[in-house]
N, CA, C and O atoms as a printed pandas DataFrame, in Angstrom:
     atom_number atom_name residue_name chain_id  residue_number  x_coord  y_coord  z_coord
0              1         N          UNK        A               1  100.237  151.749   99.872
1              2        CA          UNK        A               1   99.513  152.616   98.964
2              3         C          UNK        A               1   98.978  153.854   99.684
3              4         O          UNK        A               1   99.463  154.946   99.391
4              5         N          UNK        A               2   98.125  153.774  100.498
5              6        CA          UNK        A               2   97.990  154.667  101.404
6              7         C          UNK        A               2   98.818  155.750  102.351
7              8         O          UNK        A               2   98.598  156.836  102.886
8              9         N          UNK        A               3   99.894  154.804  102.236
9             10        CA          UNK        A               3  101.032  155.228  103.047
10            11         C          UNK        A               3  101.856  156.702  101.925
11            12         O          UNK        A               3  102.331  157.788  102.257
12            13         N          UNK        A               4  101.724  156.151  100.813
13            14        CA          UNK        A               4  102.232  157.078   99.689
14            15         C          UNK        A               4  100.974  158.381   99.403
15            16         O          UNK        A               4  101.172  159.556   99.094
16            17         N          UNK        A               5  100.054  157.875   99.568
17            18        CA          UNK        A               5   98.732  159.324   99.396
18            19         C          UNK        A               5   99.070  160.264  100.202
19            20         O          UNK        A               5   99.191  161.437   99.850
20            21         N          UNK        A               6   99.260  159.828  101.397
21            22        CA          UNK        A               6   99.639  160.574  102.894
22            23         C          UNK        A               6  100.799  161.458  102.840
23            24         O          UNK        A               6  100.963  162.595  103.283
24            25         N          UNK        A               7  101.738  160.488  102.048
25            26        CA          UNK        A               7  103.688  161.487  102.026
26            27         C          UNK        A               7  103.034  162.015  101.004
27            28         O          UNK        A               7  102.368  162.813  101.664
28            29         N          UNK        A               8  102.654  162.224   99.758
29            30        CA          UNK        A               8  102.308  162.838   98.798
30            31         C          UNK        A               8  101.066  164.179   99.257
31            32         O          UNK        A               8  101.080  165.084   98.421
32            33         N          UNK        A               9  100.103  164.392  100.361
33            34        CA          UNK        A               9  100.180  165.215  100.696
34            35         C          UNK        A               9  100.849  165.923  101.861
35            36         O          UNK        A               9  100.539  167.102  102.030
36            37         N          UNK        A              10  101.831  165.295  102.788
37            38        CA          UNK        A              10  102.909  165.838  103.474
38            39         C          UNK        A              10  103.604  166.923  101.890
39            40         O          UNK        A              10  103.412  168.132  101.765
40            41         N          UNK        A              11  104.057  166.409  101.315
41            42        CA          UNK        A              11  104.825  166.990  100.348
42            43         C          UNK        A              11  104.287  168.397  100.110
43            44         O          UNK        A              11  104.779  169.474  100.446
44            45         N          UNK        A              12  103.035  168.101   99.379
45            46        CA          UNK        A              12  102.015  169.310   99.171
46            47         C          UNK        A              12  102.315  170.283  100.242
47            48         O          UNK        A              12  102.616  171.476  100.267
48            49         N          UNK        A              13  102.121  169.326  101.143
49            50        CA          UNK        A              13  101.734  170.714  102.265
50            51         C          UNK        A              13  103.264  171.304  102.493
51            52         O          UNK        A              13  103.397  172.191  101.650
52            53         N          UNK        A              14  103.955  171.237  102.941
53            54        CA          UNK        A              14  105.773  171.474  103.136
54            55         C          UNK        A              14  106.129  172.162  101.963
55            56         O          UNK        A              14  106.969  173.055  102.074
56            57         N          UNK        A              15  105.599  171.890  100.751
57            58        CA          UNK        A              15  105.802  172.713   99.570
58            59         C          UNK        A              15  105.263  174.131   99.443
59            60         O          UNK        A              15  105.790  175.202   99.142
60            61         N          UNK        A              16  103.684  173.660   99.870
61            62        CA          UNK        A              16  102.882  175.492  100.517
62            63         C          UNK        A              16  103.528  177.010  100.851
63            64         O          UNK        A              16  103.293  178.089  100.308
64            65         N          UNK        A              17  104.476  176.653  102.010
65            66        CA          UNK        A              17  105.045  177.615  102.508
66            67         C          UNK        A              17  106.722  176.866  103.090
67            68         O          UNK        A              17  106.891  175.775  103.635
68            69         N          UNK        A              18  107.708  177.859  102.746
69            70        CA          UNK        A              18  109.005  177.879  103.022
70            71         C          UNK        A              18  108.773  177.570  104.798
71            72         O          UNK        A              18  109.393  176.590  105.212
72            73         N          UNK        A              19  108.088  178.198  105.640
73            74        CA          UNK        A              19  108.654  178.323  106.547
74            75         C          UNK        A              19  107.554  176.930  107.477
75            76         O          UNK        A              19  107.268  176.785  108.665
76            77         N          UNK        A              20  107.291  176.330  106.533
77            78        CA          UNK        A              20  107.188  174.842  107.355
78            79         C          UNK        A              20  108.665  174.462  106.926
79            80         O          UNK        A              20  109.453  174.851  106.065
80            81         N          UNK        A              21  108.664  173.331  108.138
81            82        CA          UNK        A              21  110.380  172.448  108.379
82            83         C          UNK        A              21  109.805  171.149  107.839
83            84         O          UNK        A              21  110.155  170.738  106.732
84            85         N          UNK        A              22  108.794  170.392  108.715
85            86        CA          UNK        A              22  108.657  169.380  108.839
86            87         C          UNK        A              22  107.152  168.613  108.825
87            88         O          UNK        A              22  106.306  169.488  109.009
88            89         N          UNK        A              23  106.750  167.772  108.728
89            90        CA          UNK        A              23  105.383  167.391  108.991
90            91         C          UNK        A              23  105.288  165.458  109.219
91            92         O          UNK        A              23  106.147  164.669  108.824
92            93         N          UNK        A              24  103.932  165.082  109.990
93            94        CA          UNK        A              24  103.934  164.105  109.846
94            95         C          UNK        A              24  102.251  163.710  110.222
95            96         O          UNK        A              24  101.695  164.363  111.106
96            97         N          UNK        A              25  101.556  162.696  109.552
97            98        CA          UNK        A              25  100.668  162.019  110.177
98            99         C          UNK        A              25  100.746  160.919  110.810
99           100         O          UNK        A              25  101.423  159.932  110.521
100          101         N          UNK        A              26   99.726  161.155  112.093
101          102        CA          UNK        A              26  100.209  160.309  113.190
102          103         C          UNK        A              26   98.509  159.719  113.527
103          104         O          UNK        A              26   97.382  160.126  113.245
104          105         N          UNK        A              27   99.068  158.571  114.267
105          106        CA          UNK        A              27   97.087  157.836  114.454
106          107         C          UNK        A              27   96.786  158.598  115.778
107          108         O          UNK        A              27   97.739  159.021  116.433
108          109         N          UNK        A              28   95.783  158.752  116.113
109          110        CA          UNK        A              28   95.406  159.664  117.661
110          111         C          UNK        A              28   96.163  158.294  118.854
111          112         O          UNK        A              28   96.165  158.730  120.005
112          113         N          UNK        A              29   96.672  157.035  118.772
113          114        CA          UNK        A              29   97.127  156.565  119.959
114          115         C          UNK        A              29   98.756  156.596  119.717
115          116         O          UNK        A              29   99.530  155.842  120.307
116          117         N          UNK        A              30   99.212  157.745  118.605
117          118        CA          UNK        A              30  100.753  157.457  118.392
118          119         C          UNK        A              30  102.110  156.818  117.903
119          120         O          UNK        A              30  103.298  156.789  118.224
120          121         N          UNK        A              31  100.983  156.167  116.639
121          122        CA          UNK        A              31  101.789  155.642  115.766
122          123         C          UNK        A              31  102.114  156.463  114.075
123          124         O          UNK        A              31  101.283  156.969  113.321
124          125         N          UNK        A              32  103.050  156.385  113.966
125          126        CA          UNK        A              32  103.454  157.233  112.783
126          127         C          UNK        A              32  102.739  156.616  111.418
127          128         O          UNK        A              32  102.917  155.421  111.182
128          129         N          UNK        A              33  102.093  157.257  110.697
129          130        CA          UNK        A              33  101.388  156.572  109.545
130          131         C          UNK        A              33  102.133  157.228  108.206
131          132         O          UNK        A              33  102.378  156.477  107.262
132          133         N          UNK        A              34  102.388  158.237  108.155
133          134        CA          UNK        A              34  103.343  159.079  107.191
134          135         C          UNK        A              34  104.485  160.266  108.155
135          136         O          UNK        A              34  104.158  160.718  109.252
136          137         N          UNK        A              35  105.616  160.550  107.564
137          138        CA          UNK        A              35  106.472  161.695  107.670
138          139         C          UNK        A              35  107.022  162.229  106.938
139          140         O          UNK        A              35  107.289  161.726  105.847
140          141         N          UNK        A              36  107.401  163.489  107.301
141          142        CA          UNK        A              36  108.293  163.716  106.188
142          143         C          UNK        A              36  109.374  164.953  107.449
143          144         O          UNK        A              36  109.521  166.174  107.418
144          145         N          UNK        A              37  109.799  164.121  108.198
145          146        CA          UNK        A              37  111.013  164.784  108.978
146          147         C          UNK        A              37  112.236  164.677  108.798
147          148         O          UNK        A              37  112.613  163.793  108.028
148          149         N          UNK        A              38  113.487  165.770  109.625
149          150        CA          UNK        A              38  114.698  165.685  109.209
150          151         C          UNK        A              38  115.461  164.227  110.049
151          152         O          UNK        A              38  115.013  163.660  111.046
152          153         N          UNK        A              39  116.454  163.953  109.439
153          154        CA          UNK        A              39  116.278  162.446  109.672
154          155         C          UNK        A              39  116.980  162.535  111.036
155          156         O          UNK        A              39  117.089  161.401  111.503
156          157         N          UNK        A              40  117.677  163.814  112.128
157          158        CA          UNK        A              40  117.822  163.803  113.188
158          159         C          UNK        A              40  116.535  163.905  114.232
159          160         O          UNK        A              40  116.660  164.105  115.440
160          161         N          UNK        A              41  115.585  163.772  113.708
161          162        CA          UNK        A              41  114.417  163.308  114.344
162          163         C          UNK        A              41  113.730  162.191  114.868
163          164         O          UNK        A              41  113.356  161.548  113.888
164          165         N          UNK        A              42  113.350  161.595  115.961
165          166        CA          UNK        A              42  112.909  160.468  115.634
166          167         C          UNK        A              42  111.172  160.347  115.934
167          168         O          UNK        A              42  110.413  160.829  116.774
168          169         N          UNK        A              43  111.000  159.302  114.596
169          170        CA          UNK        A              43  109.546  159.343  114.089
170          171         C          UNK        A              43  108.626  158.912  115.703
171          172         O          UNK        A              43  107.608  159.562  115.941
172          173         N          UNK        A              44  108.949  158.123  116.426
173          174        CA          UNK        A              44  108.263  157.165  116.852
174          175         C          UNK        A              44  108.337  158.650  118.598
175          176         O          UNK        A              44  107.427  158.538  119.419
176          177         N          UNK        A              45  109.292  159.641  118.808
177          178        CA          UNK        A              45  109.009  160.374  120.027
178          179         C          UNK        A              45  108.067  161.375  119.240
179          180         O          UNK        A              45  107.202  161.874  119.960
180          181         N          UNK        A              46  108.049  161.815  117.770
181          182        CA          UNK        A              46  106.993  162.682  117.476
182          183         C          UNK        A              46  106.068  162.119  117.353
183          184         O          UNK        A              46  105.195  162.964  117.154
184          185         N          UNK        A              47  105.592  161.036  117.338
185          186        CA          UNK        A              47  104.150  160.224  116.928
186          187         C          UNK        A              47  103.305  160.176  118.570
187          188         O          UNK        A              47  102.148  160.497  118.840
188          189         N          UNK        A              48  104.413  159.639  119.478
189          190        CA          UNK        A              48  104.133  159.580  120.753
190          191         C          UNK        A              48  103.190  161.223  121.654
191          192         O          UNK        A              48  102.089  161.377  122.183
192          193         N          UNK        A              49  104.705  162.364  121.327
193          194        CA          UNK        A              49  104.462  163.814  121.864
194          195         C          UNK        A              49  103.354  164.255  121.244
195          196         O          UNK        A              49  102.836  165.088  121.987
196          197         N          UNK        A              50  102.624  164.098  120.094
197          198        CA          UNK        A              50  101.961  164.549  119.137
198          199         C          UNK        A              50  100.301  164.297  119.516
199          200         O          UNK        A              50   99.422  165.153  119.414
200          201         N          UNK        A              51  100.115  162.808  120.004
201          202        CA          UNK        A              51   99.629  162.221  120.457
202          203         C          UNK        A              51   98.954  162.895  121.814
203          204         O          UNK        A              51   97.892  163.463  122.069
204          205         N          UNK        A              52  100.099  162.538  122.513
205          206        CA          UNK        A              52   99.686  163.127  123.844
206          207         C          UNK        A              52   98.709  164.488  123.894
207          208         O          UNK        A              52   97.537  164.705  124.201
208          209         N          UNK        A              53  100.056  165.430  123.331
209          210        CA          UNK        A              53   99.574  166.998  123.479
210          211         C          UNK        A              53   98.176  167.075  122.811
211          212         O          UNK        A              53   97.468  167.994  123.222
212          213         N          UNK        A              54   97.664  166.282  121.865
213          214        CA          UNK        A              54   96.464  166.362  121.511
214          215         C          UNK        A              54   95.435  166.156  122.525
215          216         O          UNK        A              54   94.619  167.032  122.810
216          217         N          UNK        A              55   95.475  164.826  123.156
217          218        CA          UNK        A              55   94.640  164.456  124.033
218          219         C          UNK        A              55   94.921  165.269  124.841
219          220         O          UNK        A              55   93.740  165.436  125.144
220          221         N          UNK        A              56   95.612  166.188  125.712
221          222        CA          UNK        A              56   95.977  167.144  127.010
222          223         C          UNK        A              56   95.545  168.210  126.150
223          224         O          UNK        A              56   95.336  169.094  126.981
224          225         N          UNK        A              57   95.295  168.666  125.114
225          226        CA          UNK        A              57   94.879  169.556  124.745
226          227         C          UNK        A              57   92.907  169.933  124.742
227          228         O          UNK        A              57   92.128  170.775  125.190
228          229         N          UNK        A              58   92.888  168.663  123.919
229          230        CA          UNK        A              58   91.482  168.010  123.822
230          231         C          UNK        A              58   90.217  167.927  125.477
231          232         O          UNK        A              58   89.008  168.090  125.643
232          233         N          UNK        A              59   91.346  167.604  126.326
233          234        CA          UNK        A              59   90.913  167.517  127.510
234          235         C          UNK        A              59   90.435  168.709  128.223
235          236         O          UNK        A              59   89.344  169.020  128.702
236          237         N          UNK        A              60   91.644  169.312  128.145
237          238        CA          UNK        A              60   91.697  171.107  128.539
238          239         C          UNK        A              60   90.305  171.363  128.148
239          240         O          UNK        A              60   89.287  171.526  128.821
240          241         N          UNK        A              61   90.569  171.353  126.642
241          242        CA          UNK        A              61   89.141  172.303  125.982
242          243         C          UNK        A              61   87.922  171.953  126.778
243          244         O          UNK        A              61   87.301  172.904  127.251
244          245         N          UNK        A              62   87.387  170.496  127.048
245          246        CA          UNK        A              62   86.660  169.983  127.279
246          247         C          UNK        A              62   86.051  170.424  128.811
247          248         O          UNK        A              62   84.889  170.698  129.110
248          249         N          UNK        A              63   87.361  170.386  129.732
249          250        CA          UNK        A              63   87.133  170.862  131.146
250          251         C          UNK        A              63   86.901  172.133  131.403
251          252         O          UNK        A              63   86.255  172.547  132.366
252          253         N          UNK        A              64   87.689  173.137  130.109
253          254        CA          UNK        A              64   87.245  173.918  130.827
254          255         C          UNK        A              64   86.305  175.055  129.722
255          256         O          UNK        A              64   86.474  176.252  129.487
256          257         N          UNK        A              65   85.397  174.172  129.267
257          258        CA          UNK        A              65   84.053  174.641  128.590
258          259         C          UNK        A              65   84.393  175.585  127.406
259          260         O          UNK        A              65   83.793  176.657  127.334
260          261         N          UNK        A              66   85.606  175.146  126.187
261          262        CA          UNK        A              66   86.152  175.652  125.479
262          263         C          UNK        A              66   85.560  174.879  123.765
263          264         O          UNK        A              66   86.140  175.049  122.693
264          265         N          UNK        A              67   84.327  174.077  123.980
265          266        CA          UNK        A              67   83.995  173.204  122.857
266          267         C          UNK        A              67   85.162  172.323  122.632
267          268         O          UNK        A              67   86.021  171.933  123.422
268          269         N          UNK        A              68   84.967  172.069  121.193
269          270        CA          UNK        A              68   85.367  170.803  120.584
270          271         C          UNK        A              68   87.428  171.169  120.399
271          272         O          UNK        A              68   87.418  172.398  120.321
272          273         N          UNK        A              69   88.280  170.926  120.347
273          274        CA          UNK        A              69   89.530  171.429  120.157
274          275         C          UNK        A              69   89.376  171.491  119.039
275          276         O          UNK        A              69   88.305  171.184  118.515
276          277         N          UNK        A              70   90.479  171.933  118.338
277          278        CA          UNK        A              70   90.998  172.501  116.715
278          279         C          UNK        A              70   91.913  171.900  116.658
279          280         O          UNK        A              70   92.075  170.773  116.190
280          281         N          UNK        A              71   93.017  172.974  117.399
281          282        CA          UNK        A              71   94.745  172.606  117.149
282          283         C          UNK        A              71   95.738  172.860  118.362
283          284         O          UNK        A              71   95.093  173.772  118.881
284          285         N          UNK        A              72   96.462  172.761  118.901
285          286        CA          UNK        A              72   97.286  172.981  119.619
286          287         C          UNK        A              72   98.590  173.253  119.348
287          288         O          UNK        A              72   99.445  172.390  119.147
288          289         N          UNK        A              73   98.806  174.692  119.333
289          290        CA          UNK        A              73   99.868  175.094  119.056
290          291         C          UNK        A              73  101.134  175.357  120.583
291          292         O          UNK        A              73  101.121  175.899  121.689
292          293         N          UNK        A              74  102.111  174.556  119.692
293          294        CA          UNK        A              74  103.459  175.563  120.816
294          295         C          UNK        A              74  103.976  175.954  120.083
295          296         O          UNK        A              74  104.030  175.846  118.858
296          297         N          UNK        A              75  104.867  176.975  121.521
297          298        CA          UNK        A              75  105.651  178.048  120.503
298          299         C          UNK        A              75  106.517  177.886  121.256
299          300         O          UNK        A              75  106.347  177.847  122.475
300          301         N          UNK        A              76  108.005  177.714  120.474
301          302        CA          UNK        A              76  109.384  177.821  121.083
302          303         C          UNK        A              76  110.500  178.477  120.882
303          304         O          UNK        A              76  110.891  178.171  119.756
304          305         N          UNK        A              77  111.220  179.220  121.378
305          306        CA          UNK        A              77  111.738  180.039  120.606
306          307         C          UNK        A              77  112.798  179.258  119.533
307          308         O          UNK        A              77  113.903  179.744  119.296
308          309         N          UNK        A              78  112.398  178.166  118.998
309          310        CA          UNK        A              78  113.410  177.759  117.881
310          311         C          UNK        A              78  111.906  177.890  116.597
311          312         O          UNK        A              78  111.877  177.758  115.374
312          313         N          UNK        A              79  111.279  178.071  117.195
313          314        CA          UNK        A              79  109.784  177.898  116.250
314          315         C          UNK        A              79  108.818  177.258  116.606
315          316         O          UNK        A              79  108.646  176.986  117.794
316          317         N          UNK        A              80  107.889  176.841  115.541
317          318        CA          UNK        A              80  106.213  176.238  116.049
318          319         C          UNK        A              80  106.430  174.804  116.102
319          320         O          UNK        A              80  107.349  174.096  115.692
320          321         N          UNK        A              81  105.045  174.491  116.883
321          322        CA          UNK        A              81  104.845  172.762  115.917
322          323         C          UNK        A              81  103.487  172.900  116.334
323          324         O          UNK        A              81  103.066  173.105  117.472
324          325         N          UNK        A              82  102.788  172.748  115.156
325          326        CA          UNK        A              82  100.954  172.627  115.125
326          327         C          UNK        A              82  100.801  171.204  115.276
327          328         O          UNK        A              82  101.615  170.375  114.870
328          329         N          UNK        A              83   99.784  170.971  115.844
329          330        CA          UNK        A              83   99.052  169.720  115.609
330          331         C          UNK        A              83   97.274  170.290  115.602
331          332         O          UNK        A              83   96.798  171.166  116.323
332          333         N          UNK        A              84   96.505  169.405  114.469
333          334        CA          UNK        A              84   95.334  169.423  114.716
334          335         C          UNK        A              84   94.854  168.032  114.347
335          336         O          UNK        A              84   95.690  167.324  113.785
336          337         N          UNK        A              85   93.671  167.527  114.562
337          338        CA          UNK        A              85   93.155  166.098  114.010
338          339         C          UNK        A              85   92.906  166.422  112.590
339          340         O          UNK        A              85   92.759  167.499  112.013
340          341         N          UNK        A              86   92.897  164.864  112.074
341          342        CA          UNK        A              86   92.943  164.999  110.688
342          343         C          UNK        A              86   91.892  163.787  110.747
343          344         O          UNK        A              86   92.260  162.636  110.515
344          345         N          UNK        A              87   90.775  164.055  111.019
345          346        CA          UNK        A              87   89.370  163.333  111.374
346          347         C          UNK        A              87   89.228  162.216  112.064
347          348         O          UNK        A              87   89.666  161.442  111.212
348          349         N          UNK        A              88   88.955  161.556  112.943
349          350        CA          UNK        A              88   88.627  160.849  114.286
350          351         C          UNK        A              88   90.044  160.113  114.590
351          352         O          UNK        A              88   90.394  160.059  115.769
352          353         N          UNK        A              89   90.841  159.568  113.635
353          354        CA          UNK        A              89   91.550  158.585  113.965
354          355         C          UNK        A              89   92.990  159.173  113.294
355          356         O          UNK        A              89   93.836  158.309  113.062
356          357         N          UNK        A              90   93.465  161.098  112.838
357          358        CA          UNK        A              90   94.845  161.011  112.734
358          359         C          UNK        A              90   94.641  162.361  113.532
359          360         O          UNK        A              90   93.675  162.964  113.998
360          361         N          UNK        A              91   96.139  162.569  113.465
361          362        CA          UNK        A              91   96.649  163.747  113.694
362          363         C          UNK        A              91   97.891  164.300  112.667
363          364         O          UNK        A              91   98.876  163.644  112.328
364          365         N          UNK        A              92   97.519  165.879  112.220
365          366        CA          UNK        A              92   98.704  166.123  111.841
366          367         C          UNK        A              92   99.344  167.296  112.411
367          368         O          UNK        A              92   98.839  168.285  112.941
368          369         N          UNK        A              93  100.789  166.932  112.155
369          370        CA          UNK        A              93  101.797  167.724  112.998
370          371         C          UNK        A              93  102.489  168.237  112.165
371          372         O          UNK        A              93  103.051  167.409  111.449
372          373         N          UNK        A              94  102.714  169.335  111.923
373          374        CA          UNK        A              94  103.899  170.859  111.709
374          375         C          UNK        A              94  104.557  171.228  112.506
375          376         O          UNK        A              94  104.214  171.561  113.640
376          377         N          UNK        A              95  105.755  171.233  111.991
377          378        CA          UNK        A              95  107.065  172.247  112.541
378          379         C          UNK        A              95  107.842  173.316  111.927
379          380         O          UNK        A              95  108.821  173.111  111.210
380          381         N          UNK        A              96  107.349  174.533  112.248
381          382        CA          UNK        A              96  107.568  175.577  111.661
382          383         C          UNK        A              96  108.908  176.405  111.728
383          384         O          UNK        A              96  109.852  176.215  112.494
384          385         N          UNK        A              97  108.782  177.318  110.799
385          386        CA          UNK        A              97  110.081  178.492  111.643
386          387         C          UNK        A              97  109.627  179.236  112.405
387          388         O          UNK        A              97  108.402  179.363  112.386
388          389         N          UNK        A              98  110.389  179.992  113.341
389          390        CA          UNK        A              98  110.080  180.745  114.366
390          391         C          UNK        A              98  109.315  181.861  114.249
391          392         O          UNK        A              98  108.471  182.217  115.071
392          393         N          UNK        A              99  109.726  182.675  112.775
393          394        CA          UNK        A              99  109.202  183.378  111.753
394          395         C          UNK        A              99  108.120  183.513  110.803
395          396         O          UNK        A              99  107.742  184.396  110.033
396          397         N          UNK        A             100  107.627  181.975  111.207
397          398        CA          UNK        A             100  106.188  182.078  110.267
398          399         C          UNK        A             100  105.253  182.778  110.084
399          400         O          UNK        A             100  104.852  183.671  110.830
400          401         N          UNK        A             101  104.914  182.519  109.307
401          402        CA          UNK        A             101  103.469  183.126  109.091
402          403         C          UNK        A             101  102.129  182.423  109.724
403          404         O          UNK        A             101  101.640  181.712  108.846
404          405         N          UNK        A             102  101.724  182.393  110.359
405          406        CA          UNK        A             102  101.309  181.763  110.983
406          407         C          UNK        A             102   99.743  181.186  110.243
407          408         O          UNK        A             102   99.295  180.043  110.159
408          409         N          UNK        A             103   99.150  182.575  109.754
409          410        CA          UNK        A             103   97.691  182.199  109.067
410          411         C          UNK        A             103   98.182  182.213  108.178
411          412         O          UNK        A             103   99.164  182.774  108.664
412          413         N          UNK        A             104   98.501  182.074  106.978
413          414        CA          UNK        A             104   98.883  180.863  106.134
414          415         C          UNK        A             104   99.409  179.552  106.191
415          416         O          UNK        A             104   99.081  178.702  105.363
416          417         N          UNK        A             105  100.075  179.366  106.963
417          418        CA          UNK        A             105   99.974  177.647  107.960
418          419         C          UNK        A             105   98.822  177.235  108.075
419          420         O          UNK        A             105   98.406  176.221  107.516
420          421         N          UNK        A             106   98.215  177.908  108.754
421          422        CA          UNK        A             106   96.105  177.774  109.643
422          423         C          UNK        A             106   95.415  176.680  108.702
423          424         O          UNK        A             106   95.028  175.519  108.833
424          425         N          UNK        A             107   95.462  177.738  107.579
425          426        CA          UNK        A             107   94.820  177.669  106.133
426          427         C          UNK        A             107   95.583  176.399  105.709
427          428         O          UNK        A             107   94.930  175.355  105.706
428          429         N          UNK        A             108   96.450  176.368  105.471
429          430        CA          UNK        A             108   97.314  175.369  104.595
430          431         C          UNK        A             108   97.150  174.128  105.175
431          432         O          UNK        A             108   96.775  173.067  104.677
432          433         N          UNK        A             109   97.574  174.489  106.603
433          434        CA          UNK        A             109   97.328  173.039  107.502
434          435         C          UNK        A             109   95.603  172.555  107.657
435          436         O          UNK        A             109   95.124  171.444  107.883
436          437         N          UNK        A             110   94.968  173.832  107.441
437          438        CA          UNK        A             110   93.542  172.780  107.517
438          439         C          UNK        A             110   92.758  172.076  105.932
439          440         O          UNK        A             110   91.730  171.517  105.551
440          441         N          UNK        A             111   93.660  172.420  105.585
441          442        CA          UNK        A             111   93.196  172.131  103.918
442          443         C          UNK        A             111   93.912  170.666  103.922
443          444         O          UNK        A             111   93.285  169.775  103.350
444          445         N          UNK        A             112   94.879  170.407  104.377
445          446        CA          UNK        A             112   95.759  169.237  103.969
446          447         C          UNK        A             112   94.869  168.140  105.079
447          448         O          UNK        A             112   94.495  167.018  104.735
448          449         N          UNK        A             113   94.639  168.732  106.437
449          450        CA          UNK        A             113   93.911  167.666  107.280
450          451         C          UNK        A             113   92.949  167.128  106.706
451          452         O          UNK        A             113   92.723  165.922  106.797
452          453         N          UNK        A             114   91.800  168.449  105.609
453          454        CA          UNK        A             114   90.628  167.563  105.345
454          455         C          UNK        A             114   90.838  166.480  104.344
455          456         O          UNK        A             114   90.041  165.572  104.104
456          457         N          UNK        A             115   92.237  166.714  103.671
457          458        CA          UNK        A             115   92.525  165.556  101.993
458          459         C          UNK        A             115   92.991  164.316  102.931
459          460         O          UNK        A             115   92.850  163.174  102.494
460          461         N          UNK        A             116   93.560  164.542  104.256
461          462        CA          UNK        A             116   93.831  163.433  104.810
462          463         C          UNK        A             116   92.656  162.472  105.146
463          464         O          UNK        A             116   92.330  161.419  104.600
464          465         N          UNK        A             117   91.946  163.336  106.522
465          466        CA          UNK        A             117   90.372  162.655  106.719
466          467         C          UNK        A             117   90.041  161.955  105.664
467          468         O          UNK        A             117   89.766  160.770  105.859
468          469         N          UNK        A             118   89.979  162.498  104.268
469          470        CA          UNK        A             118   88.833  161.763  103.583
470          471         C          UNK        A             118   90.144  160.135  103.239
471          472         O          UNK        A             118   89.953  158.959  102.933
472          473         N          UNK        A             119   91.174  160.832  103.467
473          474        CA          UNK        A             119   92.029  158.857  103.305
474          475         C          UNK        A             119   91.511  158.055  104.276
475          476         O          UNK        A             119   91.434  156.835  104.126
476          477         N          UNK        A             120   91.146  158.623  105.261
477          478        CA          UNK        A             120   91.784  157.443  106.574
478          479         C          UNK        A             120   90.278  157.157  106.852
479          480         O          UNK        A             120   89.954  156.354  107.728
């Protein structure tokens, strides 16, 4: 049941803007709780990478007197992939086009984290 609230706002959000690809919620130790990726993907190395880069992100901020983290963005030249927490215990992850728009993602992606938070 829960599991369907979650793809149902993956959907939402991927619907927002064309130039998201992909999305997924993930628990902060790296387990996949919802996706909605292309199926040459696999769920369980994005739940893992997603994971990580949060905490190495999280850490960063922390060491080097940057407050609380947000999001951690890379950029590749095939395109983005956001991650920010989606309140103590998820994370969500975007994969963008190279081309995005970026603040309309921002926006979009922090609107969908808070409908998540209030699931989990």
């Amino acid at each position: 049941m829960r599991a369907d609230m979650l793809t149902s706002i993956l959907k939402e959000l991927n619907g927002t803007s064309a130039d998201i690809e992909a999305s997924a919620v993930i628990s902060t130790d790296g387990l996949t709780m919802a996706t909605l990726l292309p199926a040459d993907m696999d769920q369980d190395r994005v739940g893992a990478m997603s994971a990580a880069m949060l905490s190495l992100g999280d850490r960063t901020s922390k060491e080097l007197a940057r407050g609380t983290l947000e999001q951690v963005l890379v950029k590749g030249d095939s395109g983005y992939v956001l991650m920010t927490y989606a309140g103590k215990e998820a994370v969500l992850t975007i994969i963008a086009k190279p081309n995005a728009k970026l603040g309309l993602i921002f926006l979009d992606v922090k609107r969908a984290a808070e409908s998540i938070a209030k699931l989990i």
